[in-house]
N, CA, C and O atoms as a GROMACS GRO file, in nm:
protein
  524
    1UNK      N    1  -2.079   0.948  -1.071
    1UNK     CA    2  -2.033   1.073  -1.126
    1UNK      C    3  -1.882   1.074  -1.124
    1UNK      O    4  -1.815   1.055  -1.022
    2UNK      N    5  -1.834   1.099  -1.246
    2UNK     CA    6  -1.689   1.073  -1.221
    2UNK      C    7  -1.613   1.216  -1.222
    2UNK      O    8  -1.661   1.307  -1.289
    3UNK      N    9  -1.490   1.237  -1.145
    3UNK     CA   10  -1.440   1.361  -1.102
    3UNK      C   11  -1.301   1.324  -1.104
    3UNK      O   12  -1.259   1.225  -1.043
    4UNK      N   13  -1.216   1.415  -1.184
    4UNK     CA   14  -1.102   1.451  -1.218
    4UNK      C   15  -0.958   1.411  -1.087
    4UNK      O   16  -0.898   1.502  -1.029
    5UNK      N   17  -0.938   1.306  -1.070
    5UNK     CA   18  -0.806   1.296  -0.956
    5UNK      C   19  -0.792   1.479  -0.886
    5UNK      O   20  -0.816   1.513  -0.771
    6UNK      N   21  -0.755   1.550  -0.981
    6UNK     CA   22  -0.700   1.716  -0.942
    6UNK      C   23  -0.838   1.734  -0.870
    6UNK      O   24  -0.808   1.732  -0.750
    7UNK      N   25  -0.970   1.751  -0.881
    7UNK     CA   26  -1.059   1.794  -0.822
    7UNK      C   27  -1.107   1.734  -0.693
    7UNK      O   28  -1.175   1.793  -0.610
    8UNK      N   29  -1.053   1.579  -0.681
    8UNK     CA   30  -1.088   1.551  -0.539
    8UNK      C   31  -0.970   1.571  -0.497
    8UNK      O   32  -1.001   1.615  -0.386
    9UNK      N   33  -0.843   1.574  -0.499
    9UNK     CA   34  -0.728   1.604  -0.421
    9UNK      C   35  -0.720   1.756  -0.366
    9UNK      O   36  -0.754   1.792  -0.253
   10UNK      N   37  -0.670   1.832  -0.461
   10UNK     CA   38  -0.616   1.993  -0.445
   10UNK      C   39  -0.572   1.970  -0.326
   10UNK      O   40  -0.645   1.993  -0.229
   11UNK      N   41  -0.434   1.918  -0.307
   11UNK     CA   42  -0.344   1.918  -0.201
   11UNK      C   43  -0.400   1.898  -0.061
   11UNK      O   44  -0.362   1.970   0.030
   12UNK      N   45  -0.512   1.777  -0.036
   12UNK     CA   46  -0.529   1.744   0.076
   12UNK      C   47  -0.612   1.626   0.059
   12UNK      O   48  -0.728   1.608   0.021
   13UNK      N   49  -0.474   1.517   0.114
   13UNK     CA   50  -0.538   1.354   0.060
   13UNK      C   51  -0.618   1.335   0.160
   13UNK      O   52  -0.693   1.241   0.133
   14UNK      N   53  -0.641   1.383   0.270
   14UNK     CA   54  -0.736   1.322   0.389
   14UNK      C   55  -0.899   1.328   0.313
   14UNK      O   56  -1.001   1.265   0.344
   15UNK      N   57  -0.882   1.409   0.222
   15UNK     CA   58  -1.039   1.433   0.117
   15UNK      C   59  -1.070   1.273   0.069
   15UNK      O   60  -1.182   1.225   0.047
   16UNK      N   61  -0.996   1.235   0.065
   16UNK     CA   62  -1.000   1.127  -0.030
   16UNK      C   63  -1.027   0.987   0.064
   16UNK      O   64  -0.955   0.958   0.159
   17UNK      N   65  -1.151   0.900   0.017
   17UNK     CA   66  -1.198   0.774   0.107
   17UNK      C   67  -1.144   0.705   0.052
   17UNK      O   68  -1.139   0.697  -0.071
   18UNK      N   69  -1.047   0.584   0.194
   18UNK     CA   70  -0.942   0.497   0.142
   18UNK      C   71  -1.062   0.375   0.058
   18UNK      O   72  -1.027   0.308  -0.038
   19UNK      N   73  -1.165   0.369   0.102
   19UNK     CA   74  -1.224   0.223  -0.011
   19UNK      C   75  -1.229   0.314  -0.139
   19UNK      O   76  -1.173   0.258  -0.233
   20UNK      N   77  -1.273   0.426  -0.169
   20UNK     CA   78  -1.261   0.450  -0.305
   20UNK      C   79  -1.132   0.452  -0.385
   20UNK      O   80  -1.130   0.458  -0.508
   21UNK      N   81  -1.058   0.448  -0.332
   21UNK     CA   82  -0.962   0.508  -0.421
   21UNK      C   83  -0.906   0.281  -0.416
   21UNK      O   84  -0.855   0.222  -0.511
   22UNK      N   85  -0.939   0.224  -0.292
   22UNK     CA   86  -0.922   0.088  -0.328
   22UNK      C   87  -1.003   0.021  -0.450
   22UNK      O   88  -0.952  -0.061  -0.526
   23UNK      N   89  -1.139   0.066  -0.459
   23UNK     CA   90  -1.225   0.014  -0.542
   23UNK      C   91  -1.186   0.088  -0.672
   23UNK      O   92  -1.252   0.037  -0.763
   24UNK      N   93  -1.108   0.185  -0.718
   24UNK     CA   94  -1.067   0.258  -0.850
   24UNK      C   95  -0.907   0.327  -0.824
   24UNK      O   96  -0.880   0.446  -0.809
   25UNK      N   97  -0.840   0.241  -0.824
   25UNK     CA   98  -0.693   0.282  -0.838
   25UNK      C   99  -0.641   0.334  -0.928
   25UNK      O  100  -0.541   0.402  -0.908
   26UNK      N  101  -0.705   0.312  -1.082
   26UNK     CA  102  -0.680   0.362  -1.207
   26UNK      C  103  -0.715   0.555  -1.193
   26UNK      O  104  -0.652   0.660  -1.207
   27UNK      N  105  -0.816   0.522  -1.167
   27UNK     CA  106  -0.892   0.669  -1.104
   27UNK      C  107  -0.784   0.778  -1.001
   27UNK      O  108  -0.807   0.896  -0.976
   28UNK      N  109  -0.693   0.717  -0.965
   28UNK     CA  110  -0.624   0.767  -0.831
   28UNK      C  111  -0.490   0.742  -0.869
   28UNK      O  112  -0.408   0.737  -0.778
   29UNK      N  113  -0.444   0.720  -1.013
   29UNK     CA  114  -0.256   0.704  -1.011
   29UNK      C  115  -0.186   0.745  -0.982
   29UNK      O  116  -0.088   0.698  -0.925
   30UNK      N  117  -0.224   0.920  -1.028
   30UNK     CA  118  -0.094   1.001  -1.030
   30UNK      C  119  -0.099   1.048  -0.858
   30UNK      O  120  -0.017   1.116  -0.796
   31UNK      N  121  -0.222   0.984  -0.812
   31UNK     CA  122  -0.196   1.051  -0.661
   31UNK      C  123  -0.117   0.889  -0.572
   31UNK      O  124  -0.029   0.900  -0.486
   32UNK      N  125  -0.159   0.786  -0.607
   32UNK     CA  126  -0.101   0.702  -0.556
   32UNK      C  127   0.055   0.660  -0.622
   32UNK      O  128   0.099   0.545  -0.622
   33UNK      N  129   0.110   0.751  -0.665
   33UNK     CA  130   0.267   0.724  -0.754
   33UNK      C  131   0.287   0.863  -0.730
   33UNK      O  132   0.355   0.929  -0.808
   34UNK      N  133   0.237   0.912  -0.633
   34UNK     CA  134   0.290   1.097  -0.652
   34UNK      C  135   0.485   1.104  -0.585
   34UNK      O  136   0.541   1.039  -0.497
   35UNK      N  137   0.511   1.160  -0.633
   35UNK     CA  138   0.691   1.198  -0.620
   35UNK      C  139   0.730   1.224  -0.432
   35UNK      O  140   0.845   1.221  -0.388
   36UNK      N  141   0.634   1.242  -0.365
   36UNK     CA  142   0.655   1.258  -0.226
   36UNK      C  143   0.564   1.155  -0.135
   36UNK      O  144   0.444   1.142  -0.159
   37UNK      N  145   0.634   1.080  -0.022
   37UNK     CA  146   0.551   1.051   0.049
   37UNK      C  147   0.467   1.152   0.101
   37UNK      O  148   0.348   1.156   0.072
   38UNK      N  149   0.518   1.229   0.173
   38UNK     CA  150   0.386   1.340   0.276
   38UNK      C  151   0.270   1.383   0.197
   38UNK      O  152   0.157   1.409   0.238
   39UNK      N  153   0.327   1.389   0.044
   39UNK     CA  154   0.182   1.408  -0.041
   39UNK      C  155   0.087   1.294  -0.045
   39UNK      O  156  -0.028   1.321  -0.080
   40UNK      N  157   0.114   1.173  -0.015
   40UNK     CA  158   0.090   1.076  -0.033
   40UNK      C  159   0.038   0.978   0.126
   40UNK      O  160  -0.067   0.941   0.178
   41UNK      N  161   0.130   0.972   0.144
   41UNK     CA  162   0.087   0.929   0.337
   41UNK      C  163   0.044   0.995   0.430
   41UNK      O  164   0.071   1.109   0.466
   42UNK      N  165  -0.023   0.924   0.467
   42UNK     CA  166  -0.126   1.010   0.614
   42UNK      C  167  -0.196   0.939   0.696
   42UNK      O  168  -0.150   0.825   0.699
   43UNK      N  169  -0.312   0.954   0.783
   43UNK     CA  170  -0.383   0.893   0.860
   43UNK      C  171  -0.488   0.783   0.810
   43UNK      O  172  -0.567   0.705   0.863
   44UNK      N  173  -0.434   0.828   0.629
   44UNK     CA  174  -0.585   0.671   0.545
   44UNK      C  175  -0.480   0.621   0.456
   44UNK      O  176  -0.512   0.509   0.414
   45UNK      N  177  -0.372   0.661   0.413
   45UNK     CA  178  -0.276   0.592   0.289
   45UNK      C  179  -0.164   0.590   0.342
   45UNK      O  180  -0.125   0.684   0.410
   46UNK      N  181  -0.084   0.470   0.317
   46UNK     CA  182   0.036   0.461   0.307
   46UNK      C  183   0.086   0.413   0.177
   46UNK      O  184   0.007   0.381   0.088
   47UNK      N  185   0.248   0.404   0.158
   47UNK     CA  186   0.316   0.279   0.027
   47UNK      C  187   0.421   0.221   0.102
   47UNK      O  188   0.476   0.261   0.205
   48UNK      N  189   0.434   0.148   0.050
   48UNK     CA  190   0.578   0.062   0.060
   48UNK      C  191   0.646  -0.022  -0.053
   48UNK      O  192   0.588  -0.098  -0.130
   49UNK      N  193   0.782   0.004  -0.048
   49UNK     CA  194   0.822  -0.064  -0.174
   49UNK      C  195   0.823  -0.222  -0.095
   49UNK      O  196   0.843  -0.241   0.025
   50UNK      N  197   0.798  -0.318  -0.194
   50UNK     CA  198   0.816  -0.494  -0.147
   50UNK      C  199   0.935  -0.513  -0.149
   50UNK      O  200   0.976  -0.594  -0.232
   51UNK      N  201   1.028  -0.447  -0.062
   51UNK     CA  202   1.192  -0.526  -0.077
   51UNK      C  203   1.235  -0.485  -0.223
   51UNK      O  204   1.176  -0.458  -0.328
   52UNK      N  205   1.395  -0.495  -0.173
   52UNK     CA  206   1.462  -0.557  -0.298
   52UNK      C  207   1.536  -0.638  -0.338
   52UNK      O  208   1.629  -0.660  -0.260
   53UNK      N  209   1.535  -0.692  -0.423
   53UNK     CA  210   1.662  -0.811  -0.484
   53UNK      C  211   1.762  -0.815  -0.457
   53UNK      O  212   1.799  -0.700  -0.479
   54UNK      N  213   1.842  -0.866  -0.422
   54UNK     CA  214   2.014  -0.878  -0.379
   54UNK      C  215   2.104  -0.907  -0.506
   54UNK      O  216   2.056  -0.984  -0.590
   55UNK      N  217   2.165  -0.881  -0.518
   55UNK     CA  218   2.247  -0.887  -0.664
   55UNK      C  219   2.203  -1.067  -0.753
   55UNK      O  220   2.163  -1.081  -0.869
   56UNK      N  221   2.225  -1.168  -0.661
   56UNK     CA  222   2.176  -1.266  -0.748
   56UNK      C  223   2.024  -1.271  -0.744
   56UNK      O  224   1.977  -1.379  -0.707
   57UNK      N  225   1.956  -1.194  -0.769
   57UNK     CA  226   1.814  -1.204  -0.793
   57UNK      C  227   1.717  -1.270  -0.649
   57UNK      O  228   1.599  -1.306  -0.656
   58UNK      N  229   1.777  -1.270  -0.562
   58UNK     CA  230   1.679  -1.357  -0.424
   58UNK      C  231   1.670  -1.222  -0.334
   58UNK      O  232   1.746  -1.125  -0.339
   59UNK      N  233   1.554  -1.241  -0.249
   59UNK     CA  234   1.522  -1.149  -0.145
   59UNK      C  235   1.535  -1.245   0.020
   59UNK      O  236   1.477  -1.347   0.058
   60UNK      N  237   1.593  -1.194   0.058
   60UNK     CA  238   1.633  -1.208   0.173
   60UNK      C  239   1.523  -1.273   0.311
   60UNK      O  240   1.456  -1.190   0.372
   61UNK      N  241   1.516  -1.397   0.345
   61UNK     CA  242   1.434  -1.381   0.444
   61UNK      C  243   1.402  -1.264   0.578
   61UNK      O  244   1.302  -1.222   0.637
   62UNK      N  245   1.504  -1.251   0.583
   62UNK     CA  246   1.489  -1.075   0.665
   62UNK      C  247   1.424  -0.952   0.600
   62UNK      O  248   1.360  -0.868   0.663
   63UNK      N  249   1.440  -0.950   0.499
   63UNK     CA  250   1.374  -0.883   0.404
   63UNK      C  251   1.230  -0.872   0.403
   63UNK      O  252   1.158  -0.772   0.406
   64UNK      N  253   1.192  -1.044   0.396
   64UNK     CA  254   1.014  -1.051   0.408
   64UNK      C  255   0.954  -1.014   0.526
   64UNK      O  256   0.844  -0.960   0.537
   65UNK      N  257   1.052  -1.055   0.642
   65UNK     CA  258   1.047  -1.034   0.798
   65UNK      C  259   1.008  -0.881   0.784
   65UNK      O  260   0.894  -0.838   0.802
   66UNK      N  261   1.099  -0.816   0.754
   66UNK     CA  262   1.083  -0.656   0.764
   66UNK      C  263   0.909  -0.627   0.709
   66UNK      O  264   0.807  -0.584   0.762
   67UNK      N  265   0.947  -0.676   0.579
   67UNK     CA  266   0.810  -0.625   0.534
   67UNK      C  267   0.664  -0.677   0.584
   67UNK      O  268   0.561  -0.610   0.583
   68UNK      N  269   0.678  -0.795   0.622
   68UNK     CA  270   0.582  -0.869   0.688
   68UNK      C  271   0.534  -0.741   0.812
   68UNK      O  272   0.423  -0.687   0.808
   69UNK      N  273   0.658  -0.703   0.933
   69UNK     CA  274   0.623  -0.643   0.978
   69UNK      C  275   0.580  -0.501   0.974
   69UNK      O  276   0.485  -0.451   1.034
   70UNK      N  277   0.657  -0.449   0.898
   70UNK     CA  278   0.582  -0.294   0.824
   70UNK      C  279   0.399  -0.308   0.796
   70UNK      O  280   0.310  -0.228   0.822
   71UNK      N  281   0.393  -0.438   0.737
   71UNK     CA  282   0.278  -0.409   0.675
   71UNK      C  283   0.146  -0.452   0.777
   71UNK      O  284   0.031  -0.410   0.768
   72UNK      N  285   0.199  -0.549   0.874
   72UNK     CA  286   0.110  -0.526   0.991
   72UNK      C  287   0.122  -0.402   1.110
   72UNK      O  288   0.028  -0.393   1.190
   73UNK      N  289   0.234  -0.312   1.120
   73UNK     CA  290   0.182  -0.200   1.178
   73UNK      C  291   0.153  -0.154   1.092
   73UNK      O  292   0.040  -0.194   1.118
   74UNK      N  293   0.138  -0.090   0.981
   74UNK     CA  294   0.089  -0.059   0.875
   74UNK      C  295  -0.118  -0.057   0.905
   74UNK      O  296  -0.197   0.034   0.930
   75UNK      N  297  -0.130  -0.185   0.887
   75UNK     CA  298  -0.262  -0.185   0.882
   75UNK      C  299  -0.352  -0.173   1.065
   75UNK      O  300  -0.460  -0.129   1.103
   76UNK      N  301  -0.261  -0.224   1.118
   76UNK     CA  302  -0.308  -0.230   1.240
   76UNK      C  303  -0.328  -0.087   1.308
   76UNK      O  304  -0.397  -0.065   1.408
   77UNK      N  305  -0.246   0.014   1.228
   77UNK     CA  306  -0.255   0.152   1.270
   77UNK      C  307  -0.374   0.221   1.205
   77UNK      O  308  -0.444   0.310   1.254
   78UNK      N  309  -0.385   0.154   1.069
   78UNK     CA  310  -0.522   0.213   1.026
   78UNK      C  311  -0.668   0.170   1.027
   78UNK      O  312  -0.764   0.223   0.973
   79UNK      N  313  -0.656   0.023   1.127
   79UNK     CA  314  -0.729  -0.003   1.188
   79UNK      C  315  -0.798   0.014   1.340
   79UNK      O  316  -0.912   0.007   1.386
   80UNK      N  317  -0.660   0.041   1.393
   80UNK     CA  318  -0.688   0.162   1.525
   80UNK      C  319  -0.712   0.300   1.537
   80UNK      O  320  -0.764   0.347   1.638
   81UNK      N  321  -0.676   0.372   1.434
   81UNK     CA  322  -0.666   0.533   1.442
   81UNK      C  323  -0.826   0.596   1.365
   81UNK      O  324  -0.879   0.707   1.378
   82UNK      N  325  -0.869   0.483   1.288
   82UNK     CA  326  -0.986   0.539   1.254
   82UNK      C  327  -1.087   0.493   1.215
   82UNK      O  328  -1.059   0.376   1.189
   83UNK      N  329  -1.204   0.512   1.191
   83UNK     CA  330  -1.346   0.457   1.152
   83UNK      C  331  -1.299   0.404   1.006
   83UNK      O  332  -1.256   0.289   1.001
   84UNK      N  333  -1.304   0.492   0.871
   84UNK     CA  334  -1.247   0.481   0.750
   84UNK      C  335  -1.124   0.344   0.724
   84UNK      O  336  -1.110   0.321   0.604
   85UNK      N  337  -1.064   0.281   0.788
   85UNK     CA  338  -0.920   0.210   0.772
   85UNK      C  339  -0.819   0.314   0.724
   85UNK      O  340  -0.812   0.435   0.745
   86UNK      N  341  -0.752   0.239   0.660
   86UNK     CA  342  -0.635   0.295   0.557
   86UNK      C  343  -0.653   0.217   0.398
   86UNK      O  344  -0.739   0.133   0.373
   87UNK      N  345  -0.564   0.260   0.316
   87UNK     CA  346  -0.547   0.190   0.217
   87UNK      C  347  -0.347   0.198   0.197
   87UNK      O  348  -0.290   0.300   0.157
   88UNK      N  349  -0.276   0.075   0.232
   88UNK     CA  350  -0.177   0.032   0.193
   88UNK      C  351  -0.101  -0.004   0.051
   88UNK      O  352  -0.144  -0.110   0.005
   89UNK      N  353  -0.029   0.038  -0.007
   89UNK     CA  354   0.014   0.064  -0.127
   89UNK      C  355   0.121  -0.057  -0.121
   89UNK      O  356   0.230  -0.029  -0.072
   90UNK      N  357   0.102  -0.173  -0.160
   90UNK     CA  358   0.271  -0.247  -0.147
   90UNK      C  359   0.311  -0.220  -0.342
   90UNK      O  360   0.227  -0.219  -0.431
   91UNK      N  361   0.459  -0.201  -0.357
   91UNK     CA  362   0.523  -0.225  -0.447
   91UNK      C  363   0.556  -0.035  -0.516
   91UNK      O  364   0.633  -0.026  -0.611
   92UNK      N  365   0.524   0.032  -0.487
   92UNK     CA  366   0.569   0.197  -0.496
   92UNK      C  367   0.643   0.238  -0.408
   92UNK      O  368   0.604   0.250  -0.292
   93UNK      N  369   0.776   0.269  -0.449
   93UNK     CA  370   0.836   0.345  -0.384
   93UNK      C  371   0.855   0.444  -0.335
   93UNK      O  372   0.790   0.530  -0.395
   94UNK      N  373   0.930   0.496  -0.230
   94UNK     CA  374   0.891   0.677  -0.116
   94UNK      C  375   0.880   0.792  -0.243
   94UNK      O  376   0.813   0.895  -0.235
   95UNK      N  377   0.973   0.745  -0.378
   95UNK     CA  378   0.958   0.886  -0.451
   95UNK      C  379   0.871   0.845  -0.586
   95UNK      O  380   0.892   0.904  -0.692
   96UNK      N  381   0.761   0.727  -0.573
   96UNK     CA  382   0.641   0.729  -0.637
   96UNK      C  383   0.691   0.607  -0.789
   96UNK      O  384   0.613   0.579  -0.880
   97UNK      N  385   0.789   0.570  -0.781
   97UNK     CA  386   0.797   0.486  -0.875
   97UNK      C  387   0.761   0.342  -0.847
   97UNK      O  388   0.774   0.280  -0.741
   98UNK      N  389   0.706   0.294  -0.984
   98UNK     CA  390   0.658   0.193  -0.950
   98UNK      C  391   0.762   0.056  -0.933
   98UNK      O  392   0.831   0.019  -1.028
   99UNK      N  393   0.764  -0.013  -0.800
   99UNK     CA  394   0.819  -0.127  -0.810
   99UNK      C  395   0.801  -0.258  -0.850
   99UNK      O  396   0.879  -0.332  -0.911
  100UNK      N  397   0.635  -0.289  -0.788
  100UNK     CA  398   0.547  -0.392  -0.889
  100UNK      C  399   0.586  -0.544  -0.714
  100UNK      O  400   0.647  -0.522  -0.610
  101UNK      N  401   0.552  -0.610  -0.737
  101UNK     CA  402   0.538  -0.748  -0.636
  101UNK      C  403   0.580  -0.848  -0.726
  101UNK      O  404   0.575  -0.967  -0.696
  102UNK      N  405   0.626  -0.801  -0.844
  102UNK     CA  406   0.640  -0.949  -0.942
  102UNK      C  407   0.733  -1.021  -0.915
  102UNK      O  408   0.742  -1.141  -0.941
  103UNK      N  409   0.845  -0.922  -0.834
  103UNK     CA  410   0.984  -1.009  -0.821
  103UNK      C  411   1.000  -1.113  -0.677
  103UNK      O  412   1.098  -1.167  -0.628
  104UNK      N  413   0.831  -1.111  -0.631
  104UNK     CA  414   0.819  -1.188  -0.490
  104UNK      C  415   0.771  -1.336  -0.568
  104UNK      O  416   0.701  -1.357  -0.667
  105UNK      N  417   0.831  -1.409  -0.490
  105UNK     CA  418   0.782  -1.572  -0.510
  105UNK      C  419   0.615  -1.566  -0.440
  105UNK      O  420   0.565  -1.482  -0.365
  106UNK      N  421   0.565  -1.677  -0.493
  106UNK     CA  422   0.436  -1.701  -0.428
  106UNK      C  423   0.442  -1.750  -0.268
  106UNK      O  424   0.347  -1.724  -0.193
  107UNK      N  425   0.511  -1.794  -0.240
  107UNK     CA  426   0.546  -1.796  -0.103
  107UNK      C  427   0.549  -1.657  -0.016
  107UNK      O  428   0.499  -1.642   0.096
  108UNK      N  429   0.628  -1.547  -0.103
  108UNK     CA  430   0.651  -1.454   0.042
  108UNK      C  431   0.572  -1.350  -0.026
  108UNK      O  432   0.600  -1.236   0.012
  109UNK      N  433   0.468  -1.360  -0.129
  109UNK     CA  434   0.332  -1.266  -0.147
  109UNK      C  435   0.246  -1.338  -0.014
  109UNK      O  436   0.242  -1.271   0.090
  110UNK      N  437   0.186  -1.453  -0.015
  110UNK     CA  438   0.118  -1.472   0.065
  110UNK      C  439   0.139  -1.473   0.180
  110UNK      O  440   0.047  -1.452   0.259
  111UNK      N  441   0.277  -1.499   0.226
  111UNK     CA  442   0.327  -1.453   0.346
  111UNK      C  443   0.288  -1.302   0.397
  111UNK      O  444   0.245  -1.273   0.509
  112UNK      N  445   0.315  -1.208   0.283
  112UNK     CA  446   0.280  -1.073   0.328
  112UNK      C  447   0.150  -1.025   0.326
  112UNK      O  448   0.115  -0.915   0.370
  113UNK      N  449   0.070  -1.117   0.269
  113UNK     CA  450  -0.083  -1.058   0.256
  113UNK      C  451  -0.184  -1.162   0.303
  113UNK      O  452  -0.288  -1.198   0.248
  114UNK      N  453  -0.124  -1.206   0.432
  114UNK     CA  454  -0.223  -1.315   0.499
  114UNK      C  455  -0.268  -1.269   0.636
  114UNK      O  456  -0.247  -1.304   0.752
  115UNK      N  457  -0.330  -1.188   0.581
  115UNK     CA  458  -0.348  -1.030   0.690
  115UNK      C  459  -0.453  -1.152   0.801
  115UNK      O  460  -0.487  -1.057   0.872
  116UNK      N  461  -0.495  -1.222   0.840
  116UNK     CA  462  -0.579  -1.341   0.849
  116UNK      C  463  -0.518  -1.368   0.991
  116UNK      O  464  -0.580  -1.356   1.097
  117UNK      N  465  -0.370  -1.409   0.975
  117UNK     CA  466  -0.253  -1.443   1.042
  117UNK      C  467  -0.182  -1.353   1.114
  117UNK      O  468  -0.120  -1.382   1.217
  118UNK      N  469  -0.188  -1.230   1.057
  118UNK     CA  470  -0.120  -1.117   1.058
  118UNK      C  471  -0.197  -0.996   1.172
  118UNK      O  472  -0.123  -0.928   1.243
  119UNK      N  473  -0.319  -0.983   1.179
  119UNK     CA  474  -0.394  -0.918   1.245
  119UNK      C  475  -0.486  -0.988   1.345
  119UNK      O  476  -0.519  -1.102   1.313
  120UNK      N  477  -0.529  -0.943   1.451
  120UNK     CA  478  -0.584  -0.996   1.572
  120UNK      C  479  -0.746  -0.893   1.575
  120UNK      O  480  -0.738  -0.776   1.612
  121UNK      N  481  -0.869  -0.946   1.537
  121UNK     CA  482  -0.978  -0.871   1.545
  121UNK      C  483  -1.001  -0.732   1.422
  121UNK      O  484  -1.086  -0.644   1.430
  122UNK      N  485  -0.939  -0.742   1.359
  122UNK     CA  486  -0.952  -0.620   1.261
  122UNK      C  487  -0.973  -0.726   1.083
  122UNK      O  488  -0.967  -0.844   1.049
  123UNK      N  489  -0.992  -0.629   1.036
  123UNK     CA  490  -1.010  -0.701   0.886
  123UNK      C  491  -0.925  -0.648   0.755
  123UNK      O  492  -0.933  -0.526   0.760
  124UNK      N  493  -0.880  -0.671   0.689
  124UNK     CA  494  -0.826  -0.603   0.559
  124UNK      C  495  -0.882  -0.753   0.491
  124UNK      O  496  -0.905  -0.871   0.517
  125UNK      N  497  -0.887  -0.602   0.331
  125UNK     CA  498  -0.885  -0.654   0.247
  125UNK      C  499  -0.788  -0.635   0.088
  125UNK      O  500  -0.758  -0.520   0.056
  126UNK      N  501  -0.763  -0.707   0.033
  126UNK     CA  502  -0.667  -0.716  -0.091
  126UNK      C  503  -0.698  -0.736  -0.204
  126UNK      O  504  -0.787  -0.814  -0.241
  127UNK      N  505  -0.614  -0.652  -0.288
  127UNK     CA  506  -0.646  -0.624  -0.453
  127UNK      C  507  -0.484  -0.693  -0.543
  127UNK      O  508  -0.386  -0.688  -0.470
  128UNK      N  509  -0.470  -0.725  -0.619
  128UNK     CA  510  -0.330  -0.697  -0.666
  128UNK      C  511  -0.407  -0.629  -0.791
  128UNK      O  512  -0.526  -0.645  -0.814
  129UNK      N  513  -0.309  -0.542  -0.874
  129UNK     CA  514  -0.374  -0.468  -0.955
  129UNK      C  515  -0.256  -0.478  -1.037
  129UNK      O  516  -0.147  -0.476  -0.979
  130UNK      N  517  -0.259  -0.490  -1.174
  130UNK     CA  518  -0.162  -0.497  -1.283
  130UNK      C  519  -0.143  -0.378  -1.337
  130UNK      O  520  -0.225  -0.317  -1.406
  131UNK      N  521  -0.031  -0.343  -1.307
  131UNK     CA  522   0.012  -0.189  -1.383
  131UNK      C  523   0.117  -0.181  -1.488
  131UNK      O  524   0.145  -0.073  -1.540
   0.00000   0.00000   0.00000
């Protein structure tokens, strides 16, 4: 049965189950690109933008470092705090624009999503989704 983004939200994302909105992201845009984090982050969702470019086009090994680590407390928090998980947003930024992962080499995507490596007894799982 399909239902209107506005009708499962009305200003309270905790309504919302982080695998659904993983299994239908199309379904969930304007809430996962919404203009505020706090509308947006909580105890099942987060975003993060993937870094940015340095004027000659390279990202910084500190850079991946950072994000590497964001994104394992990231998941490790929504693997401790609740039954549900979380669902992690990489490549949107705090005021909902889209940044995208394209400008990461294949090296420091898999670096950041080798949750495998990254987590101790918990599980995630990963989508990349073309927008």
């Amino acid at each position: 049965m399909a239902h209107s983004l506005e009708s499962k939200t009305e200003g309270c994302q905790a309504m919302l189950a982080p695998r659904e909105v993983f299994e239908n992201p199309c379904h969930y845009w304007s809430f996962l690109t919404g203009p505020k984090d706090d509308e947006v982050e909580g105890p099942h969702f987060d975003r993060k933008e993937a870094g940015k470019l340095s004027p000659d086009g390279t990202l910084s090994g500190s850079q991946v470092n950072n994000i590497v680590e964001n994104v394992t407390e990231c998941i490790s928090a929504f693997a401790n705090s609740n039954k549900e998980g979380g669902l992690l947003v990489l490549g949107v930024a705090s005021n909902g624009s889209v940044k995208g992962v394209s400008h990461l080499n294949e090296q420091h995507r898999n670096r950041i999503t080798d949750f495998d490596s990254l987590l101790n007894h918990q599980s995630a799982s990963l989508k990349f989704y073309e927008c």
